[in-house]
MDAnalysis code that builds the backbone (N, CA, C; Angstrom):
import MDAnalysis as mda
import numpy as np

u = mda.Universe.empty(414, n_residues=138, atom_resindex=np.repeat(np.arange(138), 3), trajectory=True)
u.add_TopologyAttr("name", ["N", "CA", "C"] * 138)
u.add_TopologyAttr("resid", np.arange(1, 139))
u.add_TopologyAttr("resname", ["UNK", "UNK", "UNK", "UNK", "UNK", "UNK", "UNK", "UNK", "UNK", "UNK", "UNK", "UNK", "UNK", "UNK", "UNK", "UNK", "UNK", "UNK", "UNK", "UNK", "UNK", "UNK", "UNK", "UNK", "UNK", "UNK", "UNK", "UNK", "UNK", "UNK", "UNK", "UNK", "UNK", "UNK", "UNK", "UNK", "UNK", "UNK", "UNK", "UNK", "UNK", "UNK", "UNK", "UNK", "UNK", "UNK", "UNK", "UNK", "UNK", "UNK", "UNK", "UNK", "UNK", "UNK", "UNK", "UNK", "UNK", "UNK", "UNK", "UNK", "UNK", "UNK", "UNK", "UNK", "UNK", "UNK", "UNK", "UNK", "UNK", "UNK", "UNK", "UNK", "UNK", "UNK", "UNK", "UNK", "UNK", "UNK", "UNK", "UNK", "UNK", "UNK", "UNK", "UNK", "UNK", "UNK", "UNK", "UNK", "UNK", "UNK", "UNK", "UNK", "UNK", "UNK", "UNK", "UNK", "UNK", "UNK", "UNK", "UNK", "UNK", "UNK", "UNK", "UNK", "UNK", "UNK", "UNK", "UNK", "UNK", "UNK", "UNK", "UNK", "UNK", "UNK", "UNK", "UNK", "UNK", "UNK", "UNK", "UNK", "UNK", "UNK", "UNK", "UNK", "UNK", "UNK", "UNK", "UNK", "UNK", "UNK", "UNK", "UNK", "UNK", "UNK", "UNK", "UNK", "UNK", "UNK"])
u.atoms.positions = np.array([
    [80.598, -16.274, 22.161],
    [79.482, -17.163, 22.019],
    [78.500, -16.944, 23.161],
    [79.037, -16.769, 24.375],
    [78.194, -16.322, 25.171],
    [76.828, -15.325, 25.745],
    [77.698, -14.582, 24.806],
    [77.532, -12.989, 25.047],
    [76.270, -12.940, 23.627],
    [76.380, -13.811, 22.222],
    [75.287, -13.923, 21.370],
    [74.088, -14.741, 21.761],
    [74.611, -15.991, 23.267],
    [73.040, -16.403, 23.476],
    [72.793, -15.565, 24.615],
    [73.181, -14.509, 25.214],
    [72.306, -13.733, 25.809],
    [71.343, -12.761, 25.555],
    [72.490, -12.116, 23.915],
    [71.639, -11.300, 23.447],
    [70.259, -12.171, 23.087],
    [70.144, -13.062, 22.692],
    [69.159, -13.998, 21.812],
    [67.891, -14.101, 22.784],
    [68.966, -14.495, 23.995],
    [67.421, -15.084, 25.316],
    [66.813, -13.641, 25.553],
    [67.554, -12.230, 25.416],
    [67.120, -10.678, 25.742],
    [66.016, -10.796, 24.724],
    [66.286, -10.964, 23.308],
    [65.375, -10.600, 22.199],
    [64.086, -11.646, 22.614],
    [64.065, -12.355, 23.166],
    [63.501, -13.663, 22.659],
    [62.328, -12.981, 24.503],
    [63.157, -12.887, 25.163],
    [62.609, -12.393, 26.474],
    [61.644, -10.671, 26.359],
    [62.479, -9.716, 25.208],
    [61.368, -8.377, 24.713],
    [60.673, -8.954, 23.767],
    [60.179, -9.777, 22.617],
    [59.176, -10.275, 22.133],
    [58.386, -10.747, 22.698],
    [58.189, -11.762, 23.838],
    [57.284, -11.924, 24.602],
    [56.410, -10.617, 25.396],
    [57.138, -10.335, 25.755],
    [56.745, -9.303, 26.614],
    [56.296, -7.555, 26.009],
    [56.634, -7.556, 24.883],
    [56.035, -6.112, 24.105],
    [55.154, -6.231, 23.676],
    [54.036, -7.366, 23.240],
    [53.140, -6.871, 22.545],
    [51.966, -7.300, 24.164],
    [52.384, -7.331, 25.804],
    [51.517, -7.592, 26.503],
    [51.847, -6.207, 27.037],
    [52.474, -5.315, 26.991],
    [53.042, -4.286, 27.284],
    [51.789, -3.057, 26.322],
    [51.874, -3.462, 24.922],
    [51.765, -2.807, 24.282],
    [49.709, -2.739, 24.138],
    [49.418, -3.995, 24.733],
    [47.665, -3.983, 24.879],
    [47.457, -3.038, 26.176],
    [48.425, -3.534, 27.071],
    [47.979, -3.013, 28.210],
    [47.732, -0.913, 27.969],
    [48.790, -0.692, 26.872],
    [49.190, 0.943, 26.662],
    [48.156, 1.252, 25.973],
    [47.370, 0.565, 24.597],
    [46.271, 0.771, 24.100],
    [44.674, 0.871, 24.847],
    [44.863, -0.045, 25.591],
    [43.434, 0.312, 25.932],
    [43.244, 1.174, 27.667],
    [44.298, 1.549, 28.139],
    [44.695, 2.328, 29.138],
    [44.193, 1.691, 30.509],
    [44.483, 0.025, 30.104],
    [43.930, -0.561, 31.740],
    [45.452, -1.056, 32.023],
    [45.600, -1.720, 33.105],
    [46.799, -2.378, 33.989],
    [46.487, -3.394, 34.451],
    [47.181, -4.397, 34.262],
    [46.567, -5.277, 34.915],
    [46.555, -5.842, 36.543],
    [46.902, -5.087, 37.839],
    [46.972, -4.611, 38.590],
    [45.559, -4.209, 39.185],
    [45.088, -3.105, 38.444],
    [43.891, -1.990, 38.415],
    [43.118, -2.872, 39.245],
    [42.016, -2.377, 39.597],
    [40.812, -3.093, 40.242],
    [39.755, -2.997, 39.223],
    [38.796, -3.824, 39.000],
    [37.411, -3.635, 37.900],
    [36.483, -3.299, 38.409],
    [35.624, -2.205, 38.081],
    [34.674, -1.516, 38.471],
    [33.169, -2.844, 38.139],
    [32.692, -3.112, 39.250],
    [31.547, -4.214, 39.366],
    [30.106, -3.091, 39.328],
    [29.285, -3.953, 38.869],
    [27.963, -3.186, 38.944],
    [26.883, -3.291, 40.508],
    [27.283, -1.711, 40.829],
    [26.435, -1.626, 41.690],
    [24.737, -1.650, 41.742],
    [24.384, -1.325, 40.785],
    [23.024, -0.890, 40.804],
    [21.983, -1.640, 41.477],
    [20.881, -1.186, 42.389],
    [20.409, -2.764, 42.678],
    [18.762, -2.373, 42.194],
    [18.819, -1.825, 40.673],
    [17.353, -1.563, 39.668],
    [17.386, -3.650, 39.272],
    [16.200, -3.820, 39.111],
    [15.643, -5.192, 38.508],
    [15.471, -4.716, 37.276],
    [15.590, -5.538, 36.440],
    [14.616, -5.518, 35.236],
    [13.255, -5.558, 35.417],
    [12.642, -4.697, 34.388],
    [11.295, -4.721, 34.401],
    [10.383, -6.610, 33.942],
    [9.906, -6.713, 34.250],
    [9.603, -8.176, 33.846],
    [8.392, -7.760, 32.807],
    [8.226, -8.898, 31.859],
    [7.383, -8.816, 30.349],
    [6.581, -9.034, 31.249],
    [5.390, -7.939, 30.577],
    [3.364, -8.114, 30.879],
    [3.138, -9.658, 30.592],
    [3.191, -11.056, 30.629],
    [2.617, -12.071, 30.249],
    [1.196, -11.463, 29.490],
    [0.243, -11.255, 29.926],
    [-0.949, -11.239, 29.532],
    [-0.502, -10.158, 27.867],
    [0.046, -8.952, 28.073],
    [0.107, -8.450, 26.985],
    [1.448, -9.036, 25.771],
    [2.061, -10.149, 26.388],
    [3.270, -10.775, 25.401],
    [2.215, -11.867, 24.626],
    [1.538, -12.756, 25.143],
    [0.020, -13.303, 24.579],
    [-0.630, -13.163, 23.665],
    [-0.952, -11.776, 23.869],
    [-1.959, -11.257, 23.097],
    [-1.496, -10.392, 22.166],
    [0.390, -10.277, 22.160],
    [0.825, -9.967, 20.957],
    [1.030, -10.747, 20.122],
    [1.157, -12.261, 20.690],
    [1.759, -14.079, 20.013],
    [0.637, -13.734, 19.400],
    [-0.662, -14.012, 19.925],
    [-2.208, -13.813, 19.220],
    [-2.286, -12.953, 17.650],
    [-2.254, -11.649, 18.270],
    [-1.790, -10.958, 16.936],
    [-1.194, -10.899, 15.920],
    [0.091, -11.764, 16.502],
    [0.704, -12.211, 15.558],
    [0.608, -13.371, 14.876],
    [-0.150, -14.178, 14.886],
    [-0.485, -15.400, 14.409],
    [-1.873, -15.502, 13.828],
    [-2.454, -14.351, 13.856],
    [-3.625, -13.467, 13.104],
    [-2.946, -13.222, 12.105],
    [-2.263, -12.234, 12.011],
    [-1.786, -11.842, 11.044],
    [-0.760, -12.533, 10.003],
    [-0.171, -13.362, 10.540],
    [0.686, -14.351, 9.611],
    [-0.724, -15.266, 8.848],
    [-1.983, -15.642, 9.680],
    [-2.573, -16.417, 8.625],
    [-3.622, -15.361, 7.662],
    [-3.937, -14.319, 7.996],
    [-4.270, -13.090, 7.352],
    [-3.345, -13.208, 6.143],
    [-2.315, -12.951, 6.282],
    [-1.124, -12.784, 5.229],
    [-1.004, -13.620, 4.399],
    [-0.793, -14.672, 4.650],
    [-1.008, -16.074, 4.078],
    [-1.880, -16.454, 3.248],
    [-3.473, -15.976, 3.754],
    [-4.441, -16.060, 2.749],
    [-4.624, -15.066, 2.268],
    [-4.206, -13.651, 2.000],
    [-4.147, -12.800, 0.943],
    [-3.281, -13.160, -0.134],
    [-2.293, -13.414, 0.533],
    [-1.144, -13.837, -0.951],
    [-1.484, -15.137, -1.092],
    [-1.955, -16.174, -0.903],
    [-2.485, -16.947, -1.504],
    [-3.995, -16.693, -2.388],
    [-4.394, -15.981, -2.275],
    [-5.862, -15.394, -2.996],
    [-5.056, -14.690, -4.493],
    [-3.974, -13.620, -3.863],
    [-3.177, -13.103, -5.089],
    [-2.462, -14.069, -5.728],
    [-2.163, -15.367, -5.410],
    [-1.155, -16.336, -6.401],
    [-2.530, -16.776, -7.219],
    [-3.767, -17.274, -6.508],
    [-4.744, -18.161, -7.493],
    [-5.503, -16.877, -8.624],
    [-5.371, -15.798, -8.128],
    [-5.703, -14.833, -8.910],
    [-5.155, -14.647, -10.063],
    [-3.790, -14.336, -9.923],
    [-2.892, -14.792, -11.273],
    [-2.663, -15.855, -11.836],
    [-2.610, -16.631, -11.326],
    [-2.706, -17.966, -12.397],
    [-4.283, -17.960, -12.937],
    [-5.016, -17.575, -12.142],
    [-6.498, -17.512, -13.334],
    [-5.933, -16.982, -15.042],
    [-5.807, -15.352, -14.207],
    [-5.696, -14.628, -14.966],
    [-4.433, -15.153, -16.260],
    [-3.360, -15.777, -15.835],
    [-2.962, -16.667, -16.844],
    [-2.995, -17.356, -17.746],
    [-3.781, -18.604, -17.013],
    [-4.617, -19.329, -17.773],
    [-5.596, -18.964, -18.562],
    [-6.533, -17.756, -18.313],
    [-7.230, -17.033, -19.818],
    [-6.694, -17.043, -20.490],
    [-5.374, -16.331, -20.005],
    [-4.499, -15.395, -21.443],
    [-3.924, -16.707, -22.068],
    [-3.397, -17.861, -21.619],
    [-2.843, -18.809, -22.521],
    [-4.056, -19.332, -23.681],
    [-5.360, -19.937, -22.693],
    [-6.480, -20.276, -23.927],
    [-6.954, -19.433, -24.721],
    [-6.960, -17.648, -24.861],
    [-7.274, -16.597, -25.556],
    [-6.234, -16.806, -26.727],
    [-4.693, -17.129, -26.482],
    [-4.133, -16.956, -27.212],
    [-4.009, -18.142, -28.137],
    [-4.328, -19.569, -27.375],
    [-4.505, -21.034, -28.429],
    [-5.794, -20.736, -29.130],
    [-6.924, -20.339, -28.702],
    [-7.910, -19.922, -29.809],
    [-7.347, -18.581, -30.576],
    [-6.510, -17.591, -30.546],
    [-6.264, -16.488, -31.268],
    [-5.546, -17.514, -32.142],
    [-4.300, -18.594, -31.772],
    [-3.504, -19.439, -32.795],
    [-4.131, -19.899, -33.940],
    [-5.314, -20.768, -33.633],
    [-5.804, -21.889, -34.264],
    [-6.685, -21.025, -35.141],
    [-7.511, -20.048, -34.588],
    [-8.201, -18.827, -35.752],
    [-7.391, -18.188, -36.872],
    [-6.039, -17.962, -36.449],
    [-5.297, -17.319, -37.456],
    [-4.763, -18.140, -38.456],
    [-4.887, -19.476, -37.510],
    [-4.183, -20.516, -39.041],
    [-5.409, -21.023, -39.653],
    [-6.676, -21.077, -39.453],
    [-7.740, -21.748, -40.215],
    [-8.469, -19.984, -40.848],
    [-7.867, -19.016, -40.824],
    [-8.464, -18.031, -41.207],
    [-7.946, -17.382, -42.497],
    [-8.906, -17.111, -43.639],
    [-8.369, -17.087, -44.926],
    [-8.737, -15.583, -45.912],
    [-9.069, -14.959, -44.768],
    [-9.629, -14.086, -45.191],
    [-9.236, -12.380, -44.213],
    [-8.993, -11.052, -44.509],
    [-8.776, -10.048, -43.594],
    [-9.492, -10.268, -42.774],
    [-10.932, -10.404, -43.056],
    [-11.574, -9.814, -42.045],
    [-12.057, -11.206, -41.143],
    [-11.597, -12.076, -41.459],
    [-11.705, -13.400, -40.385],
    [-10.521, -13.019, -39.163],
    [-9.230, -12.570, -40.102],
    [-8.014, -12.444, -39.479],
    [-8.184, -11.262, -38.058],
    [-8.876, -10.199, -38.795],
    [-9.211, -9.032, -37.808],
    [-10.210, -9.885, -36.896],
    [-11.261, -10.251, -37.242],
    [-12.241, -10.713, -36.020],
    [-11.616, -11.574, -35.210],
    [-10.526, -12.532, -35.300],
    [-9.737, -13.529, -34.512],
    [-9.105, -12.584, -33.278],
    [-8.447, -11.610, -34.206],
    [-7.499, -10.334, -32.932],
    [-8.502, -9.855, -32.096],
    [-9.387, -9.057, -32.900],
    [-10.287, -8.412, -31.410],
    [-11.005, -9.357, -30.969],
    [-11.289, -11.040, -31.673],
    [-11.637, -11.468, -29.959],
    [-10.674, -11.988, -29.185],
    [-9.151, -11.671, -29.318],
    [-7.909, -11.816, -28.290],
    [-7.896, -10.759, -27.936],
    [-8.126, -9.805, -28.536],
    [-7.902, -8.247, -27.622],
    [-9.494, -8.079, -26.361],
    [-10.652, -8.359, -26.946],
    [-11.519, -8.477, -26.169],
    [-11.321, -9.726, -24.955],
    [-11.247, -10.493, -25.117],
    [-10.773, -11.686, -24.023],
    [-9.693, -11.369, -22.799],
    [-8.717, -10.505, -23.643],
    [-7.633, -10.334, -23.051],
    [-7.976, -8.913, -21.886],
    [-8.652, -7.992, -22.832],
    [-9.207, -6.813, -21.542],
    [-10.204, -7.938, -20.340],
    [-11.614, -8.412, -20.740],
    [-12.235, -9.087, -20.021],
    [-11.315, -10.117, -18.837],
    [-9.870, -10.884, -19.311],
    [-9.119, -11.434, -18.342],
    [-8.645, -10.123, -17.328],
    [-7.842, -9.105, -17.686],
    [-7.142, -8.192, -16.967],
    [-8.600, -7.303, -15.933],
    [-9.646, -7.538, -16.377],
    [-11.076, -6.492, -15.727],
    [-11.508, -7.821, -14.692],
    [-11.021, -9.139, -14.973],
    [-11.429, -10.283, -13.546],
    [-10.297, -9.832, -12.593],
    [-8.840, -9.905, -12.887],
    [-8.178, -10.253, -12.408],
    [-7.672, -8.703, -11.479],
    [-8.697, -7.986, -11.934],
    [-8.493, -5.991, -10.808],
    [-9.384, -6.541, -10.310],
    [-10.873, -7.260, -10.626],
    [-11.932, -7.272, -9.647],
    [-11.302, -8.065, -8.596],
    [-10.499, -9.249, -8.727],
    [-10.192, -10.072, -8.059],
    [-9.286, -9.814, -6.685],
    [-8.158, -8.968, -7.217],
    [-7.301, -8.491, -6.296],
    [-8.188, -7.437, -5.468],
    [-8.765, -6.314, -6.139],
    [-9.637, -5.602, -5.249],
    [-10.610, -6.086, -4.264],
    [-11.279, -7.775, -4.522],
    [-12.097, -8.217, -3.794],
    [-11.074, -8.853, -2.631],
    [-9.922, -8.831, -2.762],
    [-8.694, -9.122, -1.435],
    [-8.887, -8.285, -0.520],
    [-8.833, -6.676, -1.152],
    [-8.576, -5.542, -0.193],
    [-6.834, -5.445, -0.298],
    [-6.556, -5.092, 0.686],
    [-5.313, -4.492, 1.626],
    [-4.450, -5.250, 1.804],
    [-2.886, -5.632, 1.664],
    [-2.670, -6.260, 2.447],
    [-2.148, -6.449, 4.039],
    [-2.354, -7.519, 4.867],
    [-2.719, -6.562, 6.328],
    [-1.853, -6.367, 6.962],
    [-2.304, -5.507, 7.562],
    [-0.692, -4.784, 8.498],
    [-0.377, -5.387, 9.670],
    [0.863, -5.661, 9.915],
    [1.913, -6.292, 11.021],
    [1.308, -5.404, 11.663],
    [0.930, -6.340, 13.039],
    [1.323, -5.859, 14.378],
    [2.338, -5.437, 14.751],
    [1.997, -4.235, 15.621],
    [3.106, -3.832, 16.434],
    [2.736, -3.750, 18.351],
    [3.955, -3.903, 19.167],
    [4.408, -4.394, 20.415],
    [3.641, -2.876, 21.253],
])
């Protein structure tokens, strides 16, 4: 009986101790060793204030730049939407009060005419945006 709680306290005494054994073998330090401290005596360079500024600047140009282009492109398309929905309630209401081919044809090409005239606002429109503008860079 003796001799099984020694073996037990041995096992119980190499489990503890192998897997602090076994970090120390992986990463090839000791814990003993001495730690290498940083000598260097370089500063950091310190930020330009005046040019960190006048990049905030730039950048807050350009976020409301941005902002009102894609807001110019959202009201642009919903224009251009909204044609195409009333082109198509007058193309509806023509085709059901229309009794004849050639009423039926004149109803389409003036949805096909309406519908080019919406898509020829809505290039002028985006083109009258331009670009959209380019991020600053540091």
């Amino acid at each position: 009986m003796k001799f099984r709680k020694s073996m037990t306290a041995a096992a119980a005494v190499l489990t503890v101790l192998a897997p602090a054994s076994t970090v120390f073998a992986s990463t090839g330090e000791s814990s003993s060793g001495t730690q290498a401290t940083d000598t260097s005596t370089t500063v950091p360079a310190r930020r330009d204030a005046a040019k960190s500024e006048a990049f905030r600047a730039s950048m807050k140009a350009w976020q409301e730049a941005t902002r009102a282009w894609l807001n110019g492109r959202v009201a642009a398309t919903k224009a251009h939407r909204e044609t195409l929905a009333a082109a198509s309630a007058t193309l509806k209401t023509a085709l059901e009060s229309a009794t004849t081919k050639e009423a039926r044809k004149a109803a389409m090409d003036a949805f096909k005419s309406a519908r080019e005239d919406a898509k020829a606002e809505l290039d002028a429109a985006v083109k009258a945006l331009g670009a959209r503008p380019e991020r600053p860079t540091r």
